[in-house]
matplotlib code that plots the C-alpha trace (Angstrom):
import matplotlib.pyplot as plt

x = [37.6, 37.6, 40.6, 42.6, 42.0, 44.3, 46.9, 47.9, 47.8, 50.4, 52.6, 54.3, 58.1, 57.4, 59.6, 58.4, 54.7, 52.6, 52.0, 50.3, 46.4, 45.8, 47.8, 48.3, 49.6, 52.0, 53.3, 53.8, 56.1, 57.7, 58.0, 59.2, 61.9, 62.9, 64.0, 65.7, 68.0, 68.4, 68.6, 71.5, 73.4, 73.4, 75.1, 77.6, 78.8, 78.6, 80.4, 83.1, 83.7, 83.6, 86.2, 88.3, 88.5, 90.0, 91.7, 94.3, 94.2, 97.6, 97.7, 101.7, 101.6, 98.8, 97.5, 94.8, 92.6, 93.0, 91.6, 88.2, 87.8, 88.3, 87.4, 84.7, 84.4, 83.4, 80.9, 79.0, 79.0, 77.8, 74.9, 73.8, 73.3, 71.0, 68.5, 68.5, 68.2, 64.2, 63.2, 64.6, 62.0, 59.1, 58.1, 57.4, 55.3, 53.6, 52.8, 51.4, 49.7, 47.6, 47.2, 45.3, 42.6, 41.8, 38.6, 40.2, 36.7, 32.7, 31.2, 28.1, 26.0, 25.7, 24.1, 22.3, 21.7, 19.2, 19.4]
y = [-52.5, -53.8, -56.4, -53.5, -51.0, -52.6, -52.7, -49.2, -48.7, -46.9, -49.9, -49.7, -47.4, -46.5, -44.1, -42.0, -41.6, -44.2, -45.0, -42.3, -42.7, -39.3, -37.0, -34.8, -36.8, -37.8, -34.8, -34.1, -36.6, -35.8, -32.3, -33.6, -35.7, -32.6, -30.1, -32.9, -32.9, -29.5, -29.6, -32.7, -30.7, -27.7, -29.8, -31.1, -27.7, -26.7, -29.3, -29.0, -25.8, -25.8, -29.1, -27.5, -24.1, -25.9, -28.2, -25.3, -22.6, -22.5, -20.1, -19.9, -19.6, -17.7, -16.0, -13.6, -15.5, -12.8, -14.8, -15.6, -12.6, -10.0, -12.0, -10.7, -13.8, -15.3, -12.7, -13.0, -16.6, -16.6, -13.5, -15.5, -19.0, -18.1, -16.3, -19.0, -21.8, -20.9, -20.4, -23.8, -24.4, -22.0, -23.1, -26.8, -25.6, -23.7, -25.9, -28.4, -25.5, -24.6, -28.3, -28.7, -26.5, -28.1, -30.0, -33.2, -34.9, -33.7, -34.3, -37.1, -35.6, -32.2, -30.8, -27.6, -26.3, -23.4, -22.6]
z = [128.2, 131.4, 131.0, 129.5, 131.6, 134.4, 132.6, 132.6, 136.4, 138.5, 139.9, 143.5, 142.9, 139.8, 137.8, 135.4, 133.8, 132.6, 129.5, 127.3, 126.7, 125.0, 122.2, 125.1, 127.3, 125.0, 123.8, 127.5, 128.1, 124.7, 126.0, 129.3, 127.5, 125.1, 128.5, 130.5, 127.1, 127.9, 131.2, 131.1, 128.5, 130.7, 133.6, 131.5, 130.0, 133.7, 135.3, 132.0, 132.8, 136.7, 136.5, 133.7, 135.2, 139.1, 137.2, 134.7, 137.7, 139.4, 141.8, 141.8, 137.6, 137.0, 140.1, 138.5, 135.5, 133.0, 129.9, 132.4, 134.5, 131.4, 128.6, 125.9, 124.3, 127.4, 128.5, 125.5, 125.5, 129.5, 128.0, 124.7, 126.1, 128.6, 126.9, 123.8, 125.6, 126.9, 123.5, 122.7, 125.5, 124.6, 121.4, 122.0, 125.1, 123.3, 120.7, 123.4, 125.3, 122.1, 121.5, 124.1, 123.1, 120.0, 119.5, 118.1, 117.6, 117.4, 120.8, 120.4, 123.3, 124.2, 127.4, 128.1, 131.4, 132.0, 135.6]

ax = plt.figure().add_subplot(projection="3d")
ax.plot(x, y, z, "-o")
ax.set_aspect("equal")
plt.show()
């Protein structure tokens, strides 16, 4: 034990986690890798639209955006995304949240106090 244990310490400018010693740990950092997917493809729809949108507005052709200011298709899309994108979140958090109140294994000793 004591020439393993070492081995797993935090190092000097590390990135990220260390390695995972428990389920639970592990499931965090699988959770943790599951919403910075999310979170990367949010940016890039983001930036795609932001870029896109500066990039095809001529103020001399097209002075007032009709198809993005008065557009259903887009308001439904900006309404719809947002509110399906947390449960895309929610239910592997909650997964790991009941997780961790499992008893994975019989305790060997157990202690009663009487105070």
């Amino acid at each position: 034990f004591l020439t393993i244990a070492p081995c797993d310490a935090a190092e000097p400018w590390q990135l990220g986690s260390q390695d995972a010693a428990t389920p639970i740990m592990q499931g965090i950092i699988d959770l943790h890798h599951d919403i910075f997917f999310f979170l990367i493809l949010i940016f890039v729809f983001v930036s795609w639209m932001l870029v896109r949108a500066l990039w095809h507005f001529h103020e001399q052709t097209n002075p007032i955006p009709q198809r993005i200011v008065h557009g259903t298709t887009i308001e439904i899309i900006r309404t719809i995304f947002p509110s399906i994108i947390p449960m895309f979140i929610a239910i592997p958090s909650f997964a790991l949240l009941y997780s961790m109140d499992e008893v994975v294994v019989d305790p060997a000793n157990t202690i009663k106090a009487i105070g």
